[in-house]
FITOR-342344 format. One record per residue (C-alpha): x negated, y, z negated; residue in one letter. Coordinates in steps of 0.05 Angstrom, whole numbers, plus 5000, padded with zeros to 4 digits. Each point is the difference from the previous one (the first is absolute). Layout:
<rs>
    x    y    z code
    X    Y    Z    A
...
</rs>
This chain:
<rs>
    x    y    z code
 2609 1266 9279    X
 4981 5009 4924    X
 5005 5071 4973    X
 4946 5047 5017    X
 4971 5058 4970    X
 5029 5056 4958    X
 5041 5042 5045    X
 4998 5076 5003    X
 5067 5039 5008    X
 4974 5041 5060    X
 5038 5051 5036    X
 5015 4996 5082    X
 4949 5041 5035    X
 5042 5054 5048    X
 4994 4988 5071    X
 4966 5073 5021    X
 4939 4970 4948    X
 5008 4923 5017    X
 4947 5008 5067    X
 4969 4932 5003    X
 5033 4944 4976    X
 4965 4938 5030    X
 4986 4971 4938    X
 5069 5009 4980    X
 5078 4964 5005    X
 4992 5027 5083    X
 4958 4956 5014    X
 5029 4941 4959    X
 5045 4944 5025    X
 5065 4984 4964    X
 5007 4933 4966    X
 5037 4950 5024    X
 5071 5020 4997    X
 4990 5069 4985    X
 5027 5053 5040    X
 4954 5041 5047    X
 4983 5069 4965    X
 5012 4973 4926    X
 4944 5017 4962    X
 4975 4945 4962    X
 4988 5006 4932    X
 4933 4973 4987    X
 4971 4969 5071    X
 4933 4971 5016    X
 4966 5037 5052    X
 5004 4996 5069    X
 4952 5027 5048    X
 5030 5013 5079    X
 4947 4990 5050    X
 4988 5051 5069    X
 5036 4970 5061    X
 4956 4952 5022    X
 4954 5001 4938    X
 4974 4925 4968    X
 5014 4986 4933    X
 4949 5009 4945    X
 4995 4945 4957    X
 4955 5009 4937    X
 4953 4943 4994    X
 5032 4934 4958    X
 5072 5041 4992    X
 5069 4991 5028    X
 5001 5045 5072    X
 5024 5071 4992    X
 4996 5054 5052    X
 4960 5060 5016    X
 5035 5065 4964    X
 5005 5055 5059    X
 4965 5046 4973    X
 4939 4970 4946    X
 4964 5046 4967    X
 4921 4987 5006    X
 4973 4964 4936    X
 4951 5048 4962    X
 4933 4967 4976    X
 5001 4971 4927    X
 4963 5048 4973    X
 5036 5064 5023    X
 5049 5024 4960    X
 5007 5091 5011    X
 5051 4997 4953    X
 4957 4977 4941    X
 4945 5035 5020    X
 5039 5066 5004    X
 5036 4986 4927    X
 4927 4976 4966    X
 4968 5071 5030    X
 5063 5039 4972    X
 4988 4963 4939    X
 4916 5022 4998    X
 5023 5067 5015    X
 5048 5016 4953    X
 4980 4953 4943    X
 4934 5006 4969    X
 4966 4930 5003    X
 5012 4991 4923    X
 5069 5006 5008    X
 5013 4935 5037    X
 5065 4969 5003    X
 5033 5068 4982    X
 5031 5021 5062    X
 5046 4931 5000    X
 5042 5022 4949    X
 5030 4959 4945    X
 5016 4935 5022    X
 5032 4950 4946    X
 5007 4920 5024    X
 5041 4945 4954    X
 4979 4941 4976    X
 5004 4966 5071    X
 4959 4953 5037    X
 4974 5030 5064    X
 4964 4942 5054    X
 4946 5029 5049    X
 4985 4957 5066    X
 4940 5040 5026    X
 4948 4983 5059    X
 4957 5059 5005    X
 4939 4998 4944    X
 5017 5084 4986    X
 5074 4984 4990    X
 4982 4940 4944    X
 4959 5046 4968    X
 5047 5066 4995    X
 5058 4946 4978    X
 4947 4975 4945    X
 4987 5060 4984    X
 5075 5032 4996    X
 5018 4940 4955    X
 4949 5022 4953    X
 5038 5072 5002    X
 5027 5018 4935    X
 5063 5018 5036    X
 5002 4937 5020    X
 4990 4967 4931    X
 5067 4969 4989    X
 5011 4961 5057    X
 4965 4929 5023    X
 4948 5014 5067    X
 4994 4933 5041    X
 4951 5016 5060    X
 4987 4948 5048    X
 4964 4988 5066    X
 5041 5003 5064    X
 5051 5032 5033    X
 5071 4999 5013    X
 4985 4920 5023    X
 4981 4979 4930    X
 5062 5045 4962    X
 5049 4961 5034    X
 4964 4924 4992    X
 4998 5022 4939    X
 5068 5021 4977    X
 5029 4945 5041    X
 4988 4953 4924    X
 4998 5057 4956    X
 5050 5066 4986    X
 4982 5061 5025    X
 4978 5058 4938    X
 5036 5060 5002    X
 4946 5043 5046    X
 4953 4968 5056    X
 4947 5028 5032    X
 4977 4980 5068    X
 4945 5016 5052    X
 5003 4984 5069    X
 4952 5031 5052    X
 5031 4978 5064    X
 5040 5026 5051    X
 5071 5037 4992    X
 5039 4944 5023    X
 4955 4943 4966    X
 5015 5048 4934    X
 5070 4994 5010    X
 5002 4927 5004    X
 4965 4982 4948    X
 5050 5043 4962    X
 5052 4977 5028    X
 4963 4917 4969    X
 4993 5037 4941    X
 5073 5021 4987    X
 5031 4936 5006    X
 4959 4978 4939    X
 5012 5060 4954    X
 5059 4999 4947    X
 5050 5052 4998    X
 4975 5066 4964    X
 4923 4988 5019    X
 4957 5064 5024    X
 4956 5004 5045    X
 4933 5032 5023    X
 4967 4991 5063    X
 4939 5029 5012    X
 4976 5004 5082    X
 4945 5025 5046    X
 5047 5039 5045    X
 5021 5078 4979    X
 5068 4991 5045    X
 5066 5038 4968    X
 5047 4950 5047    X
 4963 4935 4971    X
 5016 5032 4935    X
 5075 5024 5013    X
 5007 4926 5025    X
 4975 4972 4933    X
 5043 5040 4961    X
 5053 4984 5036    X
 4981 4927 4977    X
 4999 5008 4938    X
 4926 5009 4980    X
 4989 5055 4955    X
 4928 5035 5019    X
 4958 4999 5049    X
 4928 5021 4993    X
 4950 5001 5045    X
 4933 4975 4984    X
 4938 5005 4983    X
 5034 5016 4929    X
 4972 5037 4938    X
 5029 4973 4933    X
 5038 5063 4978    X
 5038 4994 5074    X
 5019 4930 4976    X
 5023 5021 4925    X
 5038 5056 5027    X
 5044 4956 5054    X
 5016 4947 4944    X
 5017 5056 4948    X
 5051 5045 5058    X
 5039 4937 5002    X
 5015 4990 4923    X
 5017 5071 4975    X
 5055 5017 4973    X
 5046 5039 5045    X
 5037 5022 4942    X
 4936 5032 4956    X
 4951 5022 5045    X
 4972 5047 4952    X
 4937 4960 4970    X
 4950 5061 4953    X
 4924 4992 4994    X
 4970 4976 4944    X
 4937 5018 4966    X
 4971 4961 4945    X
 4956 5026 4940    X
 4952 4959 4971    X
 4947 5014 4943    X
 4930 4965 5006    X
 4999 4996 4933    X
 5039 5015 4937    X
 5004 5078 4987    X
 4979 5016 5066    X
 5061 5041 5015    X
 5039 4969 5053    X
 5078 5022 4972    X
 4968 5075 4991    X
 4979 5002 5079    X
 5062 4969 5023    X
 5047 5044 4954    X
 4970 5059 5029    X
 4985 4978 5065    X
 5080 4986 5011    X
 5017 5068 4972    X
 4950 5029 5050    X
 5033 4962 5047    X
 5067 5020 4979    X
 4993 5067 4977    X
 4943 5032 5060    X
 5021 4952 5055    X
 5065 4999 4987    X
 5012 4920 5006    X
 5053 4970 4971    X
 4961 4949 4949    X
 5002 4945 4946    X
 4964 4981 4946    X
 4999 4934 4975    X
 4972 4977 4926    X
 4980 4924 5004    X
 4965 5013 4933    X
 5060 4974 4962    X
 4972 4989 4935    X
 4947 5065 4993    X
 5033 5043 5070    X
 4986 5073 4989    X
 5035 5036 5058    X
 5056 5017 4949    X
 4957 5034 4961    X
 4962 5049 5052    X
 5069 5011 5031    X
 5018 5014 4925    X
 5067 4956 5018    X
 5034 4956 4950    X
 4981 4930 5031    X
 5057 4960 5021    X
 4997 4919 5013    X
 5008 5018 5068    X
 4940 4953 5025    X
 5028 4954 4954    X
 5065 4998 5018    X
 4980 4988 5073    X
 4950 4947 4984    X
 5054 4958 4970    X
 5052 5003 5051    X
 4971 5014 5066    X
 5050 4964 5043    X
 5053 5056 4972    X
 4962 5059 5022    X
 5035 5046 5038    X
 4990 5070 5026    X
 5050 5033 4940    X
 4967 4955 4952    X
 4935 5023 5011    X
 5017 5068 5003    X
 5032 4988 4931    X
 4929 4971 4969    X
 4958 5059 5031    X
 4987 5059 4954    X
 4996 5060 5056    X
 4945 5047 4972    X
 5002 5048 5065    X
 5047 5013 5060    X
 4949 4949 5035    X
 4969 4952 4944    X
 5028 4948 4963    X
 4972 4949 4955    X
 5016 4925 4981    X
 4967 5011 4931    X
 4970 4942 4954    X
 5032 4974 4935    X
 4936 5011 4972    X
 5027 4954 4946    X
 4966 4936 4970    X
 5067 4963 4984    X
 5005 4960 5059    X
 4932 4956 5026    X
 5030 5018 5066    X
 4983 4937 5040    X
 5031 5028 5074    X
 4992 4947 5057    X
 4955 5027 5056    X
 5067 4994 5046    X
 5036 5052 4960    X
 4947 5056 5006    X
 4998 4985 5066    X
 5083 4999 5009    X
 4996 5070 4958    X
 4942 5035 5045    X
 5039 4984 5058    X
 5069 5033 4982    X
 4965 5064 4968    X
 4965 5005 5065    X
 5071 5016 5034    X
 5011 5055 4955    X
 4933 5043 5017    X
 4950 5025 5058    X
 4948 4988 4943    X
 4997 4948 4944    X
 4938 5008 4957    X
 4988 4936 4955    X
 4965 5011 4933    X
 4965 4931 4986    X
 4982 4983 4940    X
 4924 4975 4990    X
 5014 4920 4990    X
 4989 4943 5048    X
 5059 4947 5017    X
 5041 4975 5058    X
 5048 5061 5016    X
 4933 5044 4987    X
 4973 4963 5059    X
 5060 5003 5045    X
 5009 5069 4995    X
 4942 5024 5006    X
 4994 4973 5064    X
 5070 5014 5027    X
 4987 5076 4983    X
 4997 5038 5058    X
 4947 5045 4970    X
 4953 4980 4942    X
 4961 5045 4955    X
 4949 4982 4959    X
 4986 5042 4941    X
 4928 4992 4970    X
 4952 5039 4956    X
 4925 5007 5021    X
 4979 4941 4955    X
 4965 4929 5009    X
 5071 4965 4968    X
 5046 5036 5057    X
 4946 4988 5056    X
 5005 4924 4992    X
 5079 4993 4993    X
 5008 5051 5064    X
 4955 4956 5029    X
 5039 4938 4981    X
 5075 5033 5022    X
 4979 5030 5059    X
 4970 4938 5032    X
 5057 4961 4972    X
 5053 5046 5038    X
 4956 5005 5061    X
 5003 4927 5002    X
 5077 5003 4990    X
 5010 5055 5045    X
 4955 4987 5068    X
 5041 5045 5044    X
 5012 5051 4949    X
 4953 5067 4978    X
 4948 4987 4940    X
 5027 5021 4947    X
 4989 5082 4969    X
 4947 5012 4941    X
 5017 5051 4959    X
 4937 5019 4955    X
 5034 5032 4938    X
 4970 5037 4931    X
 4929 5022 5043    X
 4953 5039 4957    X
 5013 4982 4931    X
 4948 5041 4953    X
 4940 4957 4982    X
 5029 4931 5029    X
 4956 4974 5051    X
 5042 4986 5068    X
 4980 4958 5065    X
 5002 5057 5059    X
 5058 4994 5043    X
 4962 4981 5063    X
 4974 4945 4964    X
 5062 4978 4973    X
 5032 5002 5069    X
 4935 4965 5033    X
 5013 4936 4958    X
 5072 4991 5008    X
 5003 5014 5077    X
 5049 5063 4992    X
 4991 5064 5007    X
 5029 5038 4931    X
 5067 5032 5031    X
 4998 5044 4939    X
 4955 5023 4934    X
 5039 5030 4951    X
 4961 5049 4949    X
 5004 4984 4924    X
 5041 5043 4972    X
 5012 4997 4927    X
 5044 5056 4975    X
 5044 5006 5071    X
 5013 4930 4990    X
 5014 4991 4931    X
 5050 5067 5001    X
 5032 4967 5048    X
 5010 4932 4973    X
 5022 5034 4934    X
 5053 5053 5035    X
 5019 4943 5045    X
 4988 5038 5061    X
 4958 4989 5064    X
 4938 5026 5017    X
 5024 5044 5053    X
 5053 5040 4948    X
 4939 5008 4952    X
 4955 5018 5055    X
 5006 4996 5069    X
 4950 5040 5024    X
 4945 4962 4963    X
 4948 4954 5032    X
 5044 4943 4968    X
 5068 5025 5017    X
 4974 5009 5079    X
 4980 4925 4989    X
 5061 4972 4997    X
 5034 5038 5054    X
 4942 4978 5049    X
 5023 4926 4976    X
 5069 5015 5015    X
 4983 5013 5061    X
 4949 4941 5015    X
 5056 4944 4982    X
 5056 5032 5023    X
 4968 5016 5063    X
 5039 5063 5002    X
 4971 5068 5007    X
 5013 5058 4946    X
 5061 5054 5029    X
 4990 5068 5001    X
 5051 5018 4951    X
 5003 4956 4937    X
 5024 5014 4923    X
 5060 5025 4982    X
 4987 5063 5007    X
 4978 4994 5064    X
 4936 5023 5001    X
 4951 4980 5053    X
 4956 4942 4983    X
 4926 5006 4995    X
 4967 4935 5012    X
 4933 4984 4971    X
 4946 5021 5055    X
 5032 5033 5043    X
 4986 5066 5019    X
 5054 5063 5017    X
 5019 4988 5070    X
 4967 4937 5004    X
 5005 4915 4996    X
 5029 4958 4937    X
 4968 4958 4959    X
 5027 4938 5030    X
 4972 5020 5071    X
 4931 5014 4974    X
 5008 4932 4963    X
 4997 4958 5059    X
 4945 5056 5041    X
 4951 4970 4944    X
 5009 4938 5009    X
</rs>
């Protein structure tokens, strides 16, 4: 027999909690020349039939008996589990937020083979291979079950990850795997997804070697959560959120609203955050932090394989106990031609440093623009109330929803609302033609805003109980999905937020009553 599936280091279950083992090495025959008792190490299953019980032979398959105690197949289309998880999921998660309850699920550049049968199950598999979290690896999805994986791999190497469907009976299912595994290389993973909801037929396929088991019908987020739990990385868990800035057009404001945004975050909600500056050549967050701008970005952009956590820490300038910032160069010396790969390398280790990494795009177009826009966790779209901004939100947002199919829309931010004598297109209008909602309108501000640029302060040191100021925390609050504490500030006052009354709800609660 060829090697099977990835094993799993499993512990022995204690007897007291081991109740019903008739799936298990109890009801297995020893090989030939093994001792009686000897637990084999990897066995095919064997069913024992009641005294006086006939054999049950699946139809065209080698004989095997009737386990003693079978549980009853459920019907294809019954799965409580996933009905129970996608209810949690409607209650807790406000239909926007879709595919933010899985948590952050990262998959290498691997090629993953789907043999599917039911029409539901091609379509979720299409439609997690589309995932952006599932953008570096290689989705094959093909018709048929566990049949077809193993005529196939019996002329071609297994991938690294297989996922297969079959919808028959326990002991049919455990066949078939059984087929499958003496066609798999060593160090393959595997997926099976089944119609029964049975914790023995699952103990028995882990102790085979498979993986997961899911039960179907299957929703693509179920799918792209199984295949991401089995490549983390035991040895960083820790994976922040990050939210991406983005300007509609050119002086829109985008690195304003996400510099103040993350020290709302930081400074009122008390998150531990990071700003990142991928303006390289014209970055300003050194300047409204008034910091002396290092070549941190810089430095990480051209070595991104020797990022560690002390390295990091060395590039960051820490402006607060809670903030830090990878500031810009903001230097035209260098045409800084970075490969899409290394921004993409960098985002990924400054994400293990934070809860929160805010990224401060610049307002260009090119490959890396692309890619992390739609690997962001969170995107916000920063426009003013003009025709120029309504056509490129337009253009990004239906280019990320495209990208992103199991992922929120992304956030409009309306910014610089009710500039003296310029005419402005309403904010219900604006919203109307782009499809989304405005999460935010920001009042025009001159003198706050320019005070604060030139003191380089935030908004909520210069005023935080103005209409602005109250703004930003409200955004804070939105992307970080975090509610405001009680007691914020260093001197610990207690924090007002913006429409709320003495006594009664925050901000963020009335947010989501509106809507």
């Amino acid at each position: 027999m060829s090697s099977a599936f990835a094993q799993r280091p499993t512990d022995g279950f204690e007897d007291e909690f081991d109740l019903d083992m008739s799936y298990g090495q109890d009801a297995v025959a020893p090989f030939p020349g093994q001792e009686a008792g000897a637990a084999p190490m990897r066995p095919p299953l064997q069913f024992t039939a009641p005294v006086g019980a006939a054999p049950v032979q699946p139809p065209a398959q080698p004989t095997m008996a009737a386990p003693a105690t079978a549980a009853p197949a459920l019907p294809a289309a019954f799965n409580p589990v996933g009905e129970l998880a996608a209810v949690a999921t409607a209650a807790f998660n406000p239909p926007a937020h879709v595919g933010a309850g899985i948590g952050e699920v990262s998959v290498p550049r691997i090629a993953i083979h789907v043999f599917a049968e039911r029409q539901d199950t091609l379509a979720a598999a299409e439609r997690a291979g589309q995932d952006r979290r599932l953008s570096r690896a290689t989705t094959q999805i093909r018709v048929g079950g566990v049949a077809a994986a193993v005529e196939t791999y019996q002329h071609e190497p297994t991938p690294p990850l297989i996922v297969v469907e079959c919808l028959k009976d326990p002991e049919t299912l455990l066949w078939e795997v059984d087929q499958l595994a003496e066609v798999c290389d060593a160090g393959t993973k595997v997926v099976v997804i089944g119609a029964t909801n049975d914790i023995l037929l699952f103990r028995e396929l882990m102790r085979r070697g498979v993986s997961e088991y899911l039960v179907a019908p299957l929703q693509p987020l179920q799918l792209i959560s199984a295949i991401g739990g089995l490549f983390n990385d035991p040895d960083q868990p820790f994976v922040g959120r990050s939210i991406a800035f983005v300007g509609a057009r050119g002086g829109a404001g985008a690195s304003v609203v996400a510099h103040n945004t993350a020290y709302a975050m930081s400074e009122r909600i008390g998150a531990n955050t990071v700003i990142v500056d991928y303006d390289l050549p014209f970055g300003t967050a050194g300047l409204d932090f008034n910091q002396d701008p290092l070549n941190g970005v810089a430095d990480a952009l051209s070595q991104p394989d020797r990022l560690d956590p002390v390295l990091l820490d060395r590039m960051m300038v820490r402006c607060t106990d809670k903030l830090s910032l990878f500031a810009a160069p903001a230097t035209l010396d260098t045409d800084w031609d970075v490969s899409p790969e290394a921004f993409e390398e960098v985002t990924t280790r400054i994400r293990s440093t934070a809860p929160f990494v805010v990224l401060d795009l610049p307002h260009l177009w090119s490959g890396w623009m692309r890619r992390t826009l739609i690997a962001a966790d969170e995107v916000v779209i920063v426009a003013t109330p003009d025709l120029a901004s309504l056509r490129n939100a337009k253009n990004m947002i239906d280019l990320i929803r495209q990208g992103r199919p199991n992922d929120a829309p992304p956030r409009l931010v309306l910014n610089q609302v009710g500039v003296p004598g310029r005419p402005e297109i309403p904010a219900k209008d604006f919203g109307a033609a782009l499809g989304v909602h405005p999460s935010l309108t920001i009042p025009f501000d001159a003198k706050l805003f320019g005070a604060a640029a030139n003191n380089g302060q935030m908004i909520l040191d210069m005023g935080g109980k103005s209409k602005t100021g109250e703004a930003f925390q409200t955004l804070a609050q939105i992307v970080s999905r975090r509610e405001m504490p009680a007691v914020a500030g260093p001197k610990g006052k207690a924090a007002k937020t913006s429409g709320s009354k003495e006594g009664g709800s925050s901000l963020f609660g009335s947010l989501f009553k509106k809507r």
